[in-house]
Structures are given as structure tokens and as C-alpha cells.
N, C-alpha and C positions, 0 to 999 in steps of 0.2 A: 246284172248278169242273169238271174233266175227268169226275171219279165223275159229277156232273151230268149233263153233256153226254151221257156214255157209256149211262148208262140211258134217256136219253128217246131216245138214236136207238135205244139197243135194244128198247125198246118202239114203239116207230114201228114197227119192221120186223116184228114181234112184233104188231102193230095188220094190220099191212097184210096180212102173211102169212095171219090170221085173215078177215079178209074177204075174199081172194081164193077160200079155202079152203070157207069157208061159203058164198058165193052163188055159188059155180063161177066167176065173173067179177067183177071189179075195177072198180067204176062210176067215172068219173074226177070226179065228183062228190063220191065220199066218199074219193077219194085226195088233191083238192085239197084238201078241210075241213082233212086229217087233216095234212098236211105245211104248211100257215098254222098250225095249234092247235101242231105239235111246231116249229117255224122261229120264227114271230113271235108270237104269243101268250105261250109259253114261254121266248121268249128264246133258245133254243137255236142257230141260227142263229149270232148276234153272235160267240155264246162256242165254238159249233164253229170260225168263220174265227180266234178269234183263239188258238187252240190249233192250229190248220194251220199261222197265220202265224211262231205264236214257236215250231214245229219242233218242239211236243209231239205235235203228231195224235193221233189214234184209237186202240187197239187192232185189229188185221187183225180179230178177233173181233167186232166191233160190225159189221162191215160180210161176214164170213162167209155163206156160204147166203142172204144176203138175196135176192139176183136168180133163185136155184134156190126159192126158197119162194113166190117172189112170181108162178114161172108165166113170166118171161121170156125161155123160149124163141127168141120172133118176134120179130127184131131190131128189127121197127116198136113193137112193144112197149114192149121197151126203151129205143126212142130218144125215144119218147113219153113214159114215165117221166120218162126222164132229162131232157128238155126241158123238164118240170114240177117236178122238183127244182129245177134251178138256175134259173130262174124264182124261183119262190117261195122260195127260200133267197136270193139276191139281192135279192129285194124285201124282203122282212123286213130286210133288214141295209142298205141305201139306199133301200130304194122312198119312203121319205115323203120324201128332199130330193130328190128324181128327180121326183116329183111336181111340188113346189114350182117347180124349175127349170121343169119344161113346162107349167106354170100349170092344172096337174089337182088337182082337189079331196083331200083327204086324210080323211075321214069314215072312218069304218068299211063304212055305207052303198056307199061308191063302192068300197071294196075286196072289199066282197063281189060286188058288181057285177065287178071283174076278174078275181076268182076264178069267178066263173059266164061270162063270159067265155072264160076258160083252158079251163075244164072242157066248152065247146061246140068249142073247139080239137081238144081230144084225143080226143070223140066223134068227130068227122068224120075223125079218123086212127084208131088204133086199139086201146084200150087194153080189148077184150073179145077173148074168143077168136072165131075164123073161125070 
């Protein structure tokens, strides 16, 4: 599960790093797709918390050069990201009973809808360069 885990977040960062790269800016659009496809589509998410929780973690390497490749610089940047990580890492691993408790629909439909949502969030802050 870790070999698992360890490649889809290296590919993640390895995804992202590639789009920031190629369109000179980072559309929070195709950062939210891309961290739901590797978190909760993939499962990644569940099986990263429970390799934190039982004191396996990461290798430092999986998460190396990620924030130097990805351009984050500008700490709004950064806190932008990072607000949309644990978001949607958190959602993927309770958002469907978190739902349920707030008597919100659980569709896929509706989830895309909070990911377009999120991704109207982090346009009006700042996840392009000045």
C-alpha cells in the first residue's frame, strides 16, 4: 500500500509540476480536478491518512521539490494550495458522512459542483502569478 500511495503522490506532484510549467500558470481548475482524481477517485487519500496515522508516513522524497517546482514562491500561493489540499484530502476521506450529517446531497454531480466551487475560491485569492 505505501509503494501505492508513494507513486500516485509522486505523480501528482510530477502532474502539477508539468502544468504549471507548460501554461506558465496553474488554473485552480485543473489543480482541483487533478488532487479529487489522485485523493478520492484513487483512493489515495484514505491510504495516505492511514500510513501517517500507523507512523509509517511518506518518504521526505515524495514530498521533496514539490512547492520549488510547483512555483510557490508567494505565500498566498502557497496557502492557497495548501487550503485546497486539505480540503479535498479531507473530503475524500469523510466528506460523504459530513455530507450526510448536513443533509447535503452526495451525487457526483453535487461534488463537482463543490469542486467548482473551491476552484471560484482560489481564483478570487490567488493561485496565478501577479
Amino acid at each position: 500500500m505505501r509503494a501505492l500511495v508513494e507513486q500516485a503522490w509522486t505523480g501528482l506532484f510530477e502532474d502539477l509540476a508539468g502544468m504549471a510549467g507548460s501554461a506558465g500558470e496553474l488554473e485552480p481548475e485543473q489543480f482541483v480536478e487533478l488532487i479529487d482524481d489522485v485523493a478520492r477517485r484513487k483512493g489515495n487519500a484514505r491510504l495516505g491518512a492511514w500510513l501517517l496515522l500507523s507512523g509509517q508516513g511518506l518518504p521526505d522524497a515524495v514530498f521533496e521539490g514539490a512547492v520549488a517546482d510547483l512555483g510557490t514562491e508567494n505565500s498566498e500561493e502557497g496557502f492557497t494550495m495548501l487550503m485546497l489540499g486539505a480540503v479535498l484530502f479531507g473530503d475524500a476521506i469523510f466528506g460523504e458522512r459530513l455530507r450526510q450529517v448536513l443533509g447535503l446531497p452526495e451525487s457526483e454531480t453535487d461534488r463537482a459542483a463543490f469542486r467548482a466551487w473551491l476552484a471560484r475560491l482560489a481564483r478570487a485569492g490567488t493561485l496565478r502569478e501577479p
